[in-house]
C-alpha positions as CSV (number, residue, x, y, z in Angstrom):
1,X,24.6,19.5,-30.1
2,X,27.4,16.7,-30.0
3,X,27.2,13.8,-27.6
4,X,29.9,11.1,-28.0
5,X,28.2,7.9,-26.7
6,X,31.7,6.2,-26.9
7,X,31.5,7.2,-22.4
8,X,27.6,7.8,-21.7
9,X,29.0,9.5,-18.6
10,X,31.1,12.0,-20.3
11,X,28.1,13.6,-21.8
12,X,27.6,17.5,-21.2
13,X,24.7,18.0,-19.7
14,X,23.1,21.6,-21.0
15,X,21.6,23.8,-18.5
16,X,18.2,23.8,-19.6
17,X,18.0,20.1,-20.1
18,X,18.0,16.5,-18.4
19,X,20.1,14.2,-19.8
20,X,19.2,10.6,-19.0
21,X,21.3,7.5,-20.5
22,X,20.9,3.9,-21.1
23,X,24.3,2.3,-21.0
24,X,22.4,-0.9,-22.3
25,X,20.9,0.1,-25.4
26,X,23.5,2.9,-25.9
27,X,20.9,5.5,-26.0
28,X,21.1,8.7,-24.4
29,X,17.8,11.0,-23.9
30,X,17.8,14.9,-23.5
31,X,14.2,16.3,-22.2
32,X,13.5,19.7,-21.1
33,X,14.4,20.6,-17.7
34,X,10.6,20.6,-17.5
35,X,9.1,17.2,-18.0
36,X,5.2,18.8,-18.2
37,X,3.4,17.9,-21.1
38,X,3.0,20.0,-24.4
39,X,0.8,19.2,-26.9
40,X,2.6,17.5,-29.0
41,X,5.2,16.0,-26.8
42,X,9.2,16.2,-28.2
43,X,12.0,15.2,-26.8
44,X,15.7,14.2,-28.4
45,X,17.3,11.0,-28.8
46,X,21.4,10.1,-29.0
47,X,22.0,6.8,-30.2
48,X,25.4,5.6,-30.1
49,X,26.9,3.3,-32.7
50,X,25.4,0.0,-31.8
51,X,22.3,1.8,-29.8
52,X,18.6,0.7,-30.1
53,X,15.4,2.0,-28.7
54,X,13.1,0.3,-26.3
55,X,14.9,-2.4,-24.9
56,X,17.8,-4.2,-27.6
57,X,14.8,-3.4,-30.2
58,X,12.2,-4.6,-28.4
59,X,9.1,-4.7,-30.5
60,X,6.1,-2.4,-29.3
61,X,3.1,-0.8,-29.5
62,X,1.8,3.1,-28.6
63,X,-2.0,2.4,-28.7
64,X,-3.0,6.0,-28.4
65,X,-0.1,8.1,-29.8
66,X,1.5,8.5,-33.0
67,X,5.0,8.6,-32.6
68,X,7.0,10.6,-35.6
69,X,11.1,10.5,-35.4
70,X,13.0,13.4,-36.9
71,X,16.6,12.9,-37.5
72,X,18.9,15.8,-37.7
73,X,22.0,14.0,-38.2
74,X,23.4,10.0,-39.0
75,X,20.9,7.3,-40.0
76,X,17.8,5.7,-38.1
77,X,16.6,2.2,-39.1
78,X,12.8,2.0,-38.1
79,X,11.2,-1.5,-38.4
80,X,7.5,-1.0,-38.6
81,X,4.9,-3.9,-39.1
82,X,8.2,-5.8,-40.1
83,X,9.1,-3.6,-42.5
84,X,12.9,-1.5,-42.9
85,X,12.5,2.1,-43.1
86,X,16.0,4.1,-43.6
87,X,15.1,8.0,-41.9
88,X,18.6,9.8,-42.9
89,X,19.7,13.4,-41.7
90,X,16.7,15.9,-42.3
91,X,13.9,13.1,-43.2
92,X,11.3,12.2,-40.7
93,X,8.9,8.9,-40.4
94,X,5.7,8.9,-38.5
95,X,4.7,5.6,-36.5
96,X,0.7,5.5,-36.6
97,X,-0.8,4.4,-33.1
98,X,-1.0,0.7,-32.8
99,X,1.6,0.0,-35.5
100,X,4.2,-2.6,-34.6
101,X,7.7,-1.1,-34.5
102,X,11.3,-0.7,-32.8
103,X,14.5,1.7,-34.2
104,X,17.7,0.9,-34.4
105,X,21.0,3.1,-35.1
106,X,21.4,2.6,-39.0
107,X,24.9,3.1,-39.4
108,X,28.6,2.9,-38.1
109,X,28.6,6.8,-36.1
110,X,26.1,8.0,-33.4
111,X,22.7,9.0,-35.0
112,X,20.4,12.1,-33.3
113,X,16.9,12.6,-33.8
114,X,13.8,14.3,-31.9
115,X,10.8,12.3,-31.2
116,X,7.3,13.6,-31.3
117,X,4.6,11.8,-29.6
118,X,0.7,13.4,-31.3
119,X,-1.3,13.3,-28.3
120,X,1.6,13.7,-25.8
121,X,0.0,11.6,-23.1
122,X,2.3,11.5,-20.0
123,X,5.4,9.9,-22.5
124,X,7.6,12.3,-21.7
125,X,7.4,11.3,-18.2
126,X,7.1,7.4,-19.5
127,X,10.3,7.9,-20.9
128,X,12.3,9.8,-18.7
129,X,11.1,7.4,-16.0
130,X,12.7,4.4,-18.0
131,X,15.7,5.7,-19.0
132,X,16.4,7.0,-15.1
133,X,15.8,3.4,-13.7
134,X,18.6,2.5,-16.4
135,X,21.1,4.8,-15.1
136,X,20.3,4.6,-11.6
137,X,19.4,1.0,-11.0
138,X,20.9,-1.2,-13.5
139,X,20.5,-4.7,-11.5
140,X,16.6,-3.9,-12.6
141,X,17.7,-5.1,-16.1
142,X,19.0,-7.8,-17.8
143,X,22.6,-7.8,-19.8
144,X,20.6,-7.3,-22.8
145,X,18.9,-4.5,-21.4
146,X,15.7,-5.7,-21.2
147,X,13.4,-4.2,-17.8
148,X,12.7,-7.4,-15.2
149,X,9.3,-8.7,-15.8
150,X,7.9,-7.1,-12.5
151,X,9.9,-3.9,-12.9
152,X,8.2,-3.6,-16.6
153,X,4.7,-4.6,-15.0
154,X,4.7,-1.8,-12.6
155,X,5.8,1.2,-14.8
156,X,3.3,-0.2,-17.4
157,X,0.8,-0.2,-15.5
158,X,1.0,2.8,-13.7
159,X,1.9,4.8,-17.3
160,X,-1.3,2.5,-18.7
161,X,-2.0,2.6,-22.6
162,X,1.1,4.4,-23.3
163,X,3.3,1.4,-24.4
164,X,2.6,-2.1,-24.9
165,X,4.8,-5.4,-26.4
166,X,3.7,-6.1,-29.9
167,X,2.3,-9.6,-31.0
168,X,0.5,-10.4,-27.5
169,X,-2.9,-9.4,-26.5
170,X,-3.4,-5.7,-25.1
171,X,-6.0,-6.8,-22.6
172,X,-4.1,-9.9,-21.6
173,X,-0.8,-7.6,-20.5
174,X,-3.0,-5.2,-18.7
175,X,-4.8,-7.7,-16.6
176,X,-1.0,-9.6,-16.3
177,X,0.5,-6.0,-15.4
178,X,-2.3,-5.1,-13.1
179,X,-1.9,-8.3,-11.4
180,X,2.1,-8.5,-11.1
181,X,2.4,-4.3,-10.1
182,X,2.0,-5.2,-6.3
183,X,3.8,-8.4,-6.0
184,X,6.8,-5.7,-7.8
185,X,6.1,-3.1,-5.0
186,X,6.2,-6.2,-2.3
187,X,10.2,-6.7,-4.1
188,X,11.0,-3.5,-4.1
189,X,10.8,-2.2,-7.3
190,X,9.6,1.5,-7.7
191,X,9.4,4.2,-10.0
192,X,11.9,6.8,-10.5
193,X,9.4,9.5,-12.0
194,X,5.8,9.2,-11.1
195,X,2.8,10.1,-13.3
196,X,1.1,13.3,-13.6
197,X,-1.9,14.0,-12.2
């Protein structure tokens, strides 16, 4: 499949998929028409030239998944505990649950890659979710494309222990998210996919 990320709104959509972008971060994510859980979870990433994942490379945490990237064509540079990891065209790197990381495209041309999430959780859903308030409701994010503090409280804690920042205190953002997720209702800031039950 080609995707040119050079228009994020040009992309073909195929039938059997949902195509979601992130005009911020450059990053455009195809799931299954279907956003039910498998066991594991995959979906596929599109990152355009000067893409990132998560934010402008926001550094994060899965606590209960492992998170494995598969690239099937350019170059993905995965920072993990601070560390450079180069994943070219037919390698694959797996994140272990907890482990400090972000991704980055690692070279000049769009890179492609499927992610695999080992146990699948609700991330599918946790992704699609942020990269449809990208699209839809950009004023929800900064230039940078990082998510408003309350818009990032809410959908983490409704989609609890499936991503957290790195470097602070898990319990401290869940009793901060827990606290702040009503106060973001009260401004009007929803979800544009819910959890599973």
């Amino acid at each position: 499949m080609q995707i040119c990320l050079a228009d994020l709104h040009d992309i073909p959509v195929p039938d059997d998929s949902l195509v979601l972008r992130n005009a911020f971060n450059q990053e455009a994510f195809i799931f299954p028409a279907h956003l039910d859980e498998s066991d594991p979870v995959c979906f596929d990433v599109v990152l355009g030239r000067n893409g990132s994942g998560s934010a402008d490379g926001l550094e994060h945490v899965h606590p209960a998944s492992d998170e494995t990237f598969i690239v099937r064509s350019g170059c993905l540079k995965v920072m993990i505990h601070g560390h450079a990891h180069m994943v070219r065209e037919r390698e694959s790197i797996t994140i272990r649950r907890g482990a400090p990381h972000y991704f980055v495209n690692g070279h000049d041309r769009q890179t492609e890659f499927s992610v695999i999430f080992d146990p699948p959780q609700q991330q599918r859903r946790f992704f699609a979710n942020f990269a449809a308030t990208a699209e839809r409701r950009g004023r929800w994010f900064s230039a940078r494309g990082r998510p408003h503090l309350l818009l990032m409280a809410l959908v983490l804690h409704r989609y609890r222990d499936h991503l957290y920042l790195a470097n602070q205190p898990v319990w401290l953002q869940k009793a901060l998210f827990a606290a702040l997720a009503p106060v973001a209702r009260l401004f009007g800031y929803g979800l544009e996919i819910q959890p599973g039950k």
